[in-house]
C-alpha positions in Angstrom: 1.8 17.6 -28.7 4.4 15.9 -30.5 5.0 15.0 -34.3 5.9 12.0 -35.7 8.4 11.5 -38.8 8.9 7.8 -39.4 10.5 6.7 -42.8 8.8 3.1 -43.2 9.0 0.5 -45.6 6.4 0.5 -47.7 4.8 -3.0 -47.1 4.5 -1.6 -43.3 2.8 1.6 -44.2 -0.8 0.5 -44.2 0.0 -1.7 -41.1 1.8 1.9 -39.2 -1.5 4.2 -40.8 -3.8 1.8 -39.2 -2.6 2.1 -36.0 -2.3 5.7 -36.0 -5.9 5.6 -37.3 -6.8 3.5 -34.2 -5.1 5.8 -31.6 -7.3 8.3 -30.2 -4.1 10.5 -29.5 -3.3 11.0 -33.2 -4.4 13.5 -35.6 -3.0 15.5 -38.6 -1.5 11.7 -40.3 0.2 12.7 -43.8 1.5 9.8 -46.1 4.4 10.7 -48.9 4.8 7.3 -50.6 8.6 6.7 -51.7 9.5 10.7 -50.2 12.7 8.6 -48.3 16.0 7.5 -49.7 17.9 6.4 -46.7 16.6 4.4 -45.5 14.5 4.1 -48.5 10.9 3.7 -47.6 7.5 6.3 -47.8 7.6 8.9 -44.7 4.7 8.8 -42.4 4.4 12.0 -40.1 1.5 12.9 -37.7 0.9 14.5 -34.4 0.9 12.8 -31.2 -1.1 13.9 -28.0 1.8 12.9 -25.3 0.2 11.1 -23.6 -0.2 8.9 -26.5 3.1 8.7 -27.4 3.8 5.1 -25.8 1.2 3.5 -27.1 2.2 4.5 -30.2 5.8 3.7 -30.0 5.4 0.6 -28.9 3.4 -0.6 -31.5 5.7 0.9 -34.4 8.3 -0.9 -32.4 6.1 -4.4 -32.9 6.1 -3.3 -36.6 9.9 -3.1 -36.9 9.9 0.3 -38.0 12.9 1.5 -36.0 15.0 -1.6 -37.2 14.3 -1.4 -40.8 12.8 2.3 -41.4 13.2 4.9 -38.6 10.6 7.1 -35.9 11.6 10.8 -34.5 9.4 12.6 -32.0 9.9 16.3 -31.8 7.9 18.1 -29.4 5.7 21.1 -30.9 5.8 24.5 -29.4 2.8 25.8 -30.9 0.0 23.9 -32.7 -2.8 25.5 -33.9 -5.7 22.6 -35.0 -9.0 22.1 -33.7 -8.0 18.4 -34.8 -4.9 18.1 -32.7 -7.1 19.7 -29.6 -9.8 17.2 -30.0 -6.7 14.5 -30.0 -5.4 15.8 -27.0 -9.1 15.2 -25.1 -9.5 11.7 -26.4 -6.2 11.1 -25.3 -6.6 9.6 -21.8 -4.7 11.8 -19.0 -2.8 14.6 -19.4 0.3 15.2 -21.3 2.2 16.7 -18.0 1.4 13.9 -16.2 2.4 11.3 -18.8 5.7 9.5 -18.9 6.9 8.8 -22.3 9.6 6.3 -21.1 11.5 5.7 -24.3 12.1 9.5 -24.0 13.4 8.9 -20.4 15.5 5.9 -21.6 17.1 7.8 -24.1 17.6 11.4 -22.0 19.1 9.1 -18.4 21.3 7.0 -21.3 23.2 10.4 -22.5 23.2 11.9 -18.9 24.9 8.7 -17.2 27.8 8.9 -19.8 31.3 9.8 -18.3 31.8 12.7 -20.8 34.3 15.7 -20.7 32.2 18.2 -20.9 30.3 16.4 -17.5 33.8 16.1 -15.4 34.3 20.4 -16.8 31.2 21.3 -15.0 31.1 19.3 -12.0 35.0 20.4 -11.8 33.7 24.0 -12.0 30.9 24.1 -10.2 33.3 22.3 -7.2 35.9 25.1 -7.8 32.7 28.1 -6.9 31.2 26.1 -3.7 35.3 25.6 -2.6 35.5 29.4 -3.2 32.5 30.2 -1.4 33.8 27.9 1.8 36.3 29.6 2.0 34.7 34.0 2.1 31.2 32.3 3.4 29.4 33.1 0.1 25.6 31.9 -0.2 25.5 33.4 -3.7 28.8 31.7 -4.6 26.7 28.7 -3.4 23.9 29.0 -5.4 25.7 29.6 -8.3 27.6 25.9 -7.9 24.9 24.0 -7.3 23.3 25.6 -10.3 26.5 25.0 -12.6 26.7 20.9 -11.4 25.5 18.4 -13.9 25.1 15.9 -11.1 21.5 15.4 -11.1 21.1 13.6 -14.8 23.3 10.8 -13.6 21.4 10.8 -10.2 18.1 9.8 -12.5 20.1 7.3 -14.7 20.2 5.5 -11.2 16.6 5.8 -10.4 15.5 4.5 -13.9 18.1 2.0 -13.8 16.8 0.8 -10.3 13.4 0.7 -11.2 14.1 -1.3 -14.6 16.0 -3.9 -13.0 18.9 -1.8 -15.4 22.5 -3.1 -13.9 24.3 -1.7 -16.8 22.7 1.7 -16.6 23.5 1.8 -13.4 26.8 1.5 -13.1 27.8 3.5 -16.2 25.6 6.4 -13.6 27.6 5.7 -10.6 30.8 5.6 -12.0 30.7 9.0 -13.6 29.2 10.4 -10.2 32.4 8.6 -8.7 35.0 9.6 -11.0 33.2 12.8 -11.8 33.4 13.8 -8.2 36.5 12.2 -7.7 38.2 14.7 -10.2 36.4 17.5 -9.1 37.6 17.5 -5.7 40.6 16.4 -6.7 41.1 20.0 -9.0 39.9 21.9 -6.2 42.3 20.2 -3.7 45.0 21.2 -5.7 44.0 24.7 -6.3 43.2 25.3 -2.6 46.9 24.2 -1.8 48.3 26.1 -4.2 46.5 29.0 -3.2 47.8 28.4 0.6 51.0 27.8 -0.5 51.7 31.8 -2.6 49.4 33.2 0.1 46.4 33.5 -1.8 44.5 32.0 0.9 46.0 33.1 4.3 44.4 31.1 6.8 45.4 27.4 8.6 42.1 26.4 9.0 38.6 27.4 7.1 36.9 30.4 9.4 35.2 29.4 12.5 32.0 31.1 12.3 30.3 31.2 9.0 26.8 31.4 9.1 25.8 31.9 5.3 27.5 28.7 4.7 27.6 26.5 7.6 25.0 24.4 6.1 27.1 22.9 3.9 29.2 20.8 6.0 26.5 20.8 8.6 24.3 17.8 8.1 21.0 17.3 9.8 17.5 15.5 9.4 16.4 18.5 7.1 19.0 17.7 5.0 17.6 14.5 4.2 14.0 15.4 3.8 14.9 18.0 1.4 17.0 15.5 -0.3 14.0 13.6 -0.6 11.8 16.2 -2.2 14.5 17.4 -4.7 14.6 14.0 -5.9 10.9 13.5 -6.5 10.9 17.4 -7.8 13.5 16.8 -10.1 12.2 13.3 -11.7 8.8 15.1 -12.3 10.2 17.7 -13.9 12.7 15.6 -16.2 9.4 13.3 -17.0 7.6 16.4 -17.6 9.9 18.5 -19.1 10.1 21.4 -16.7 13.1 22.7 -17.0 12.0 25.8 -14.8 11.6 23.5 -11.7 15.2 21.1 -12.2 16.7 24.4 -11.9 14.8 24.7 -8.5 16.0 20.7 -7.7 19.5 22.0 -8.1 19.2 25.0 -5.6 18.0 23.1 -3.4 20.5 20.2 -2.9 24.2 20.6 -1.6 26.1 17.6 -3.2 28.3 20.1 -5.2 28.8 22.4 -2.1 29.6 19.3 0.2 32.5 18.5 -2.0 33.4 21.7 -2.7 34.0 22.3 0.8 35.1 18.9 1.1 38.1 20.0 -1.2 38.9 22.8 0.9 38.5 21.4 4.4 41.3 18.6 3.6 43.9 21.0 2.0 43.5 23.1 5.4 43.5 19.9 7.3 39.7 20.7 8.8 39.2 17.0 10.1 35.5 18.2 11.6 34.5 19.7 8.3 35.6 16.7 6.3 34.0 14.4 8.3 30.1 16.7 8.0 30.5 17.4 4.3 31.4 13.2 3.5 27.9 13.3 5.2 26.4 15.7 3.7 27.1 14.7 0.3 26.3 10.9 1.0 22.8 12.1 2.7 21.9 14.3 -0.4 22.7 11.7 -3.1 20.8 8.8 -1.2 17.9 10.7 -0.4 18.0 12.0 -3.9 17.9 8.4 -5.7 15.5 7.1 -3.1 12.9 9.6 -3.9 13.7 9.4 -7.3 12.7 5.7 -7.7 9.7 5.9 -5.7 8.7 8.9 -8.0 8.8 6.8 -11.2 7.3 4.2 -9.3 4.3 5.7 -8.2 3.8 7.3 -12.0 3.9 4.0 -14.2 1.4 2.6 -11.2 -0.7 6.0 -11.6 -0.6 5.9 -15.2 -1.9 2.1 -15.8 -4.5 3.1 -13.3 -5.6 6.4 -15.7 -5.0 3.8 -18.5 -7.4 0.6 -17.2 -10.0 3.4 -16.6 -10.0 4.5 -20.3 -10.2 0.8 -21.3 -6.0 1.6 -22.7 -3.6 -1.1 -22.4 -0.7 0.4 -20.4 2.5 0.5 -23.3 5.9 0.3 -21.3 9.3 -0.2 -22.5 10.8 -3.8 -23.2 13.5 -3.7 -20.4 14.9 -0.6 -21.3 18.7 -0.7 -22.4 19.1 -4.7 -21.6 16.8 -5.7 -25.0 18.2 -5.5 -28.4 18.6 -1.6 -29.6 17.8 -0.4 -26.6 17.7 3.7 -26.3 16.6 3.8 -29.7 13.3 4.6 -29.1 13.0 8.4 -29.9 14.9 10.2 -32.6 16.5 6.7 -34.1 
């Protein structure tokens, strides 16, 4: 379930309680007339079966309440009603399989930002897999694909492809280019300066390393399981497992590619260059590929589940290209 908080003006409130009212999804609907002084306004809260939560958002959007009052959707850990249980069956689907895309719009927004704290991790996470390169380390590997932040900007791309979303798309690939680029940039520098004090003592990375040959190694698994880490990892953003992204990001070596990208050219490893540039390509295509089709296949899934409950499917207004865009939840 989630709840609803919207501060709405107060010619709007009967119009905003009649929809609630009318949604099947909604339950627990409390009115405090003139309870809001900025904006000023009476505050409307309810709770929302989430697969309900479009509908209702788009409607509240038709009302002008996030323009002149304000809507926040905070997801409920434990609700204990026999109301908000009989919302959630009337509501048609199920919440985990529901998409509530102004949420989306708003989460792949933040995550395709070029931010310090996204250029820290990714330059981290680089530093580990270069490490691990270099003593043929599979928990040193784990641990950096774990630690990167790539795969937020990976789904900016996906919802930006499948939204026709130019803008959102570039702001994603430029802070996977610039994030990367920094990030093997940093290591580079580190792994010359540890060859240079003799911190690292060898010409050339080690010729047999069989706990992390994978990484520069790229073959047609490496694609497929692109592909499914992609799809795995937009279902659990749009259905907020976090338990399973941290399973996407074990799974996928574009952090370990350019770590031992890093490494390779400061020890002048042509071959090894050459397979983690691969590698790393190979991961973030089949990632974004799979990604797309993902969100494809569960807006034409959803209007399907939708048409059969007699629902009009509610979908964002070209998210991020319409006026206020990404203000859909928490505004």
């Amino acid at each position: 379930m989630l709840h609803l908080r919207a501060i709405v003006p107060p010619d709007r409130t009967e119009a905003v309680c009649a929809v609630l009212d009318g949604c099947p999804g909604a339950t627990n609907v409390t009115v405090l007339p003139g309870a809001a002084r900025s904006p000023r306004g009476d505050l409307v809260t309810g709770d929302i079966a989430r697969e309900a939560a479009n509908e209702i958002i788009e409607a509240l959007q038709k009302l002008g309440i996030e323009r002149d009052g304000s809507m926040a959707f905070e997801h409920i850990d434990l609700s204990l009603s026999t109301a908000a249980e009989t919302a959630e069956e009337r509501a048609p689907g199920y919440g985990d399989d529901a998409v509530v895309w102004q949420d989306l719009d708003r989460r792949t927004a933040n995550d395709s930002a070029l931010t310090w704290s996204f250029v820290a991790f990714l330059v981290l996470a680089t530093q580990l897999a270069g490490i691990a390169a270099l003593i043929d380390s599979p928990i040193l590997v784990v641990g950096a694909m774990v630690l990167g932040p790539e795969f937020g900007a990976i789904a900016a791309i996906c919802f930006g492809v499948l939204h026709g979303n130019l803008r959102r798309i570039g702001a994603a690939l430029r802070t996977l280019a610039v994030g990367f680029a920094v990030a093997i940039i940093v290591t580079y520098v580190c792994a010359l300066a540890a060859r240079w004090i003799g911190v690292i003592e060898l010409d050339r990375l080690p010729d047999q390393r069989p706990m992390t040959a994978f990484i520069y190694s790229p073959d047609r698994w490496s694609f497929i399981v692109a592909l499914l880490a992609g799809a795995g990892g937009v279902l659990s953003l749009t259905a907020g497992k976090s338990s399973a992204l941290v399973g996407v990001f074990i799974s996928v070596t574009t952090v370990p590619a350019a770590g031992n990208l890093a490494v390779a050219m400061a020890l002048r490893h042509r071959a090894e260059i050459d397979g983690s540039l691969l590698q790393l390509g190979a991961n973030l295509a089949g990632m974004i590929i799979a990604g797309t089709l993902t969100l494809l296949v569960q807006r034409v899934v959803w209007a399907v589940v939708l048409r059969r409950k007699g629902t009009s499917p509610a979908m964002p207004n070209s998210p991020g290209g319409r006026p206020g865009a990404g203000q859909g939840l928490g505004s």
